[in-house]
C-alpha positions as CSV (number, residue, x, y, z in Angstrom):
1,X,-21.8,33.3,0.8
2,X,-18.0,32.6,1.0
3,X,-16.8,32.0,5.0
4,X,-14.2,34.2,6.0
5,X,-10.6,33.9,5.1
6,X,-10.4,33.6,9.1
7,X,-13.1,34.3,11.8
8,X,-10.1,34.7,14.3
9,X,-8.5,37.9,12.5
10,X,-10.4,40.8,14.1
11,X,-7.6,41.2,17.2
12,X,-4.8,40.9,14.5
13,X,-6.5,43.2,12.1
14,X,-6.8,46.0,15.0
15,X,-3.3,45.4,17.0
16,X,-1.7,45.9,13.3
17,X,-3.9,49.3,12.3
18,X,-3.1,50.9,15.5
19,X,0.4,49.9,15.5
20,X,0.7,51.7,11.6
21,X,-1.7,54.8,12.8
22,X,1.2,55.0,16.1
23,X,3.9,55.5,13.1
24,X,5.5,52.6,14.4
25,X,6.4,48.8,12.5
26,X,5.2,45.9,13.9
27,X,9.0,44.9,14.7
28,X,9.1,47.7,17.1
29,X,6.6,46.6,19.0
30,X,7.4,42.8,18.5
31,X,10.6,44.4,19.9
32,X,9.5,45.3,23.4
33,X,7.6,41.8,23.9
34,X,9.5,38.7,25.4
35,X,9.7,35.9,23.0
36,X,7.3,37.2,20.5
37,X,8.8,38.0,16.5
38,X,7.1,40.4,14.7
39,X,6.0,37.3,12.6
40,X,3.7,36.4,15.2
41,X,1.4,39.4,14.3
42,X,1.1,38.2,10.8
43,X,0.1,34.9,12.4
44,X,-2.6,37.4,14.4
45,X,-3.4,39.1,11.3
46,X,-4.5,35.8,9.4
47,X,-6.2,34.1,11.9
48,X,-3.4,31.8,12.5
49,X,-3.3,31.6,16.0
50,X,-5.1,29.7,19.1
51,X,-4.8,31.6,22.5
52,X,-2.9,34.6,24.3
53,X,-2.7,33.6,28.4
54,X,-3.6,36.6,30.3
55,X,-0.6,37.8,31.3
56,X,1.1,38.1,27.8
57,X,-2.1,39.3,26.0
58,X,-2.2,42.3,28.6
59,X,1.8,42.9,28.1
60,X,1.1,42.7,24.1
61,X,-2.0,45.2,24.6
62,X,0.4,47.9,26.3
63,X,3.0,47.7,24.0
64,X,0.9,48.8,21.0
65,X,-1.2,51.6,22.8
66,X,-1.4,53.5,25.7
67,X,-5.1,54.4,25.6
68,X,-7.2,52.4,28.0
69,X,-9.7,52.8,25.6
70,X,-7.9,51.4,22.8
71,X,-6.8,48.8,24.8
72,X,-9.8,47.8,26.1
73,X,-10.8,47.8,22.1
74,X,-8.5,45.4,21.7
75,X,-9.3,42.5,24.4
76,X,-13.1,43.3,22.9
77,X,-11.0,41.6,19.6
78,X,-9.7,39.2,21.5
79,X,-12.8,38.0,23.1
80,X,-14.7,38.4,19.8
81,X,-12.1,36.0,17.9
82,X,-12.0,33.1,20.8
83,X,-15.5,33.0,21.0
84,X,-16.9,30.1,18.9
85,X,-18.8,31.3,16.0
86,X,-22.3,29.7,16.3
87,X,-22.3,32.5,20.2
88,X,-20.8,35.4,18.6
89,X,-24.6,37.1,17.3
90,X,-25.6,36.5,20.9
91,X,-23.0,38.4,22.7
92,X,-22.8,42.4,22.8
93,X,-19.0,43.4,23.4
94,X,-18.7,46.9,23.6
95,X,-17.5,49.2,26.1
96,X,-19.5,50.8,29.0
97,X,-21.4,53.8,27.4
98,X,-21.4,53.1,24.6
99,X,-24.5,50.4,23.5
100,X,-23.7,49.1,20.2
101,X,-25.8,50.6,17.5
102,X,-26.8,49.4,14.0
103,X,-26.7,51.4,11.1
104,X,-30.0,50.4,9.6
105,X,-31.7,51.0,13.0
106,X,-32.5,54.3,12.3
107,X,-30.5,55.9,15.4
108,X,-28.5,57.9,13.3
109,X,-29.7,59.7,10.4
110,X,-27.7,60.0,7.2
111,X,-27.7,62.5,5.2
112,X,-28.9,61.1,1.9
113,X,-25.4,61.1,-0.6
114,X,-23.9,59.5,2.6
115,X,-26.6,56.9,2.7
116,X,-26.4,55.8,-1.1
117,X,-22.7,55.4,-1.2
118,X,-22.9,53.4,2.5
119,X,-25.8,51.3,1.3
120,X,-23.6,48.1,0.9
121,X,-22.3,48.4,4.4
122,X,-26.0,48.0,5.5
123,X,-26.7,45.6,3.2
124,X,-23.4,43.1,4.2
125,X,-24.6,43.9,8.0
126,X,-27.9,42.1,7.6
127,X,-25.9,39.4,5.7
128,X,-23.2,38.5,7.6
129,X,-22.6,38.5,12.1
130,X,-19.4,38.9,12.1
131,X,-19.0,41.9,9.6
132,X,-22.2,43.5,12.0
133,X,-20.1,43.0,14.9
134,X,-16.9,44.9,13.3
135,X,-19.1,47.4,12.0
136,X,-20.5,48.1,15.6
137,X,-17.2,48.7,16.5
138,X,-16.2,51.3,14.1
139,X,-19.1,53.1,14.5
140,X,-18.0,52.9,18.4
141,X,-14.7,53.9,17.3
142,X,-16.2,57.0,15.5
143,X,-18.3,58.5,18.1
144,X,-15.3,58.2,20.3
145,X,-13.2,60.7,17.6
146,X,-15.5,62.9,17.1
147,X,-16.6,63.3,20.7
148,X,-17.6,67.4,21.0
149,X,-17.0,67.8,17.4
150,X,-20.0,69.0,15.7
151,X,-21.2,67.5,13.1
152,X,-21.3,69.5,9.5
């Protein structure tokens, strides 16, 4: 199996998406941050990119939401992408209340058209740590929108 076009993309990948889901650009946001061009979050996107000190990554995670959840979503990113690779399966980032779950762990039972067209994502989760750990993450995400909504 292929490596990953970068295994430092996951904060770029999110601070993009919820920058586009805001109906913002990325130059807005670059905008309202000292010294940082909107190119730089192409740079974040790709993996191209070493480390964000403290104080600037907190400025850069308030600029693109105000959501404490979201931003705390975002420094999970962060943390996931400057941690070396051979550590990331033995770390759990997730936020408090919510323990990451797997999809093949049974926890959650899919209906069964569901499961057959989803059967991939289980199968790349077994394959691959890193894709596991952004799946986590959604499924985080997803419990989070559809808090109190019931399910059909």
């Amino acid at each position: 199996m292929p490596p990953p076009a970068s295994a430092k993309s996951s904060f770029g990948a999110l601070a993009v998406d919820m920058i586009e889901r805001s109906g913002r650009t990325v130059k807005e946001v670059a905008a309202k941050l000292p010294n940082t061009p909107a190119s730089q979050f192409t740079r974040w996107k790709k993996g191209l990119w070493t480390y964000i000190p403290p104080e600037k990554l907190e400025m850069i995670v308030k600029a693109i939401t105000d959501d404490p959840r979201e931003q705390c979503d975002l420094i999970i990113a962060y943390r996931h992408d400057v941690t070396p690779m051979f550590y990331r399966p033995m770390l759990l980032d997730h936020q408090k209340g919510e323990a990451p779950i797997s999809i093949t762990s049974g926890e959650a039972p899919w209906r069964d058209p569901l499961r057959r067209r989803l059967d991939v994502l289980a199968q790349a989760y077994e394959l691959n740590n890193d894709f596991a750990l952004m799946l986590d993450n959604i499924v985080g995400w997803a419990k989070r929108l559809t808090k109190g909504k019931e399910s059909p």
